[in-house]
C-alpha positions in Angstrom: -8.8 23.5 77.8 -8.4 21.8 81.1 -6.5 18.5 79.1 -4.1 21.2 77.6 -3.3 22.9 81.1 -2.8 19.8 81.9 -0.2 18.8 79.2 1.2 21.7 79.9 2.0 21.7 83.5 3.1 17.6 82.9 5.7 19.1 80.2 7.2 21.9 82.5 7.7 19.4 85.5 9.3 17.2 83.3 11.8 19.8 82.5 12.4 20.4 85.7 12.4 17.0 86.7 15.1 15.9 84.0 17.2 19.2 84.3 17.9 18.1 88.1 18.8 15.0 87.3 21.2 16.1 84.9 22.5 18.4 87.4 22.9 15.8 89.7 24.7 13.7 86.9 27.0 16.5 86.5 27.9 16.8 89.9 28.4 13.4 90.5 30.7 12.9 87.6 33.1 15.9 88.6 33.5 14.3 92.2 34.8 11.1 90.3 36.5 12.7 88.7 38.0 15.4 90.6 39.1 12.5 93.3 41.2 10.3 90.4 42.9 13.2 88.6 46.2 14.6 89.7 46.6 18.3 90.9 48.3 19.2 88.0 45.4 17.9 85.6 43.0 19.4 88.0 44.5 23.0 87.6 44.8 22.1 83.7 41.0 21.6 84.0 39.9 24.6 86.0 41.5 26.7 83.3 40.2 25.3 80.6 36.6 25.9 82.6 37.4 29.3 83.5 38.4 29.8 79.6 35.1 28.7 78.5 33.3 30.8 81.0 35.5 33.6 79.9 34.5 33.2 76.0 30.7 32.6 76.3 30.1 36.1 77.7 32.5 37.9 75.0 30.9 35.7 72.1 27.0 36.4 73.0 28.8 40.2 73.2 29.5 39.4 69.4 26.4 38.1 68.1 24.7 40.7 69.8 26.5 43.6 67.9 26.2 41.9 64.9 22.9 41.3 65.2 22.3 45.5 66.0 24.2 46.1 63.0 22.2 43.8 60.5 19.0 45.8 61.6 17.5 47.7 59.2 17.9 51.8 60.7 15.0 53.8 60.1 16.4 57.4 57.4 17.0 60.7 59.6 14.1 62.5 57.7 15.9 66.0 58.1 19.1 66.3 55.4 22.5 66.2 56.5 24.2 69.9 56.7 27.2 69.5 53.6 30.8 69.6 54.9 32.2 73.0 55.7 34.5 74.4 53.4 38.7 73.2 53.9 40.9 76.5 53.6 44.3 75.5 52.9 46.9 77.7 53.9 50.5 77.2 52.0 53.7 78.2 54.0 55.5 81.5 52.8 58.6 80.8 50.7 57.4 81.9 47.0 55.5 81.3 44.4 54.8 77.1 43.4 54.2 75.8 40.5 51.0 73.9 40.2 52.9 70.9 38.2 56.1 71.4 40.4 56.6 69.1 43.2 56.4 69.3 47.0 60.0 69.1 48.2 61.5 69.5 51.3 62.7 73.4 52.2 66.8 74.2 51.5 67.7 73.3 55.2 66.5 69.9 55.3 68.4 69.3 51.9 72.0 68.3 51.8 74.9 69.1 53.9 77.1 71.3 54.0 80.5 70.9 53.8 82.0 71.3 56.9 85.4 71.6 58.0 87.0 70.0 60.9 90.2 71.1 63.1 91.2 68.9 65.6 92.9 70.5 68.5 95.4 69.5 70.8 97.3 67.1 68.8 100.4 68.4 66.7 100.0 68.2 62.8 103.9 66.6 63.3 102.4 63.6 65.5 100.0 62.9 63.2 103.0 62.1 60.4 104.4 59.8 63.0 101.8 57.2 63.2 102.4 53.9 61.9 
């Protein structure tokens, strides 16, 4: 017991020990970095960062709907009530065929003919135009 606690506690400050010092490599690389690049490529790469930090949240928001939705869901054990009845109520304006078709009432047929008077010009001026 006491060689695997020890194993143990050797493999956890290894991790620790190797995630600092790729910490340290990070930061270390982005001051290079950072002090060749031009401000324009700089601002290029801060959004691309702040891009990737806005999609990781959004795509672990994905998976984990996904993931809810792939999980089996325990039966409601009490029966669903059936739908309530529809009543349909058809507009006055006679009796319908049940083979005829829906059309659109008289008024929202055709025109009219309509007849037009224009005033204040004499019928004589309008024979006058070229």
């Amino acid at each position: 017991m006491d060689e695997r606690d020890t194993y143990r506690r050797a493999g956890r400050r290894l991790k620790i020990l190797m995630g600092l010092v790729v910490m340290a490599f990070a930061v270390t690389l982005a001051v290079i970095v950072s002090s060749r690049l031009s401000d324009e490529s700089l601002a290029v790469l801060a959004g691309a960062v702040c891009g990737v930090g806005a999609a990781i949240p959004t795509s672990l928001l994905i998976v984990a709907i996904s993931r809810r939705r792939d999980e089996i869901r325990p039966q409601p054990t009490t029966p669903q009530a059936p739908y309530p009845p529809v009543v349909v109520v058809t507009p006055p304006g006679g009796p319908q065929r049940p083979d005829a078709w829906n059309t659109l009432p008289s008024s929202l047929g055709a025109p009219i003919q309509r007849h037009f008077t224009v005033v204040g010009n004499a019928a004589e001026d309008l024979d006058n135009l070229p």
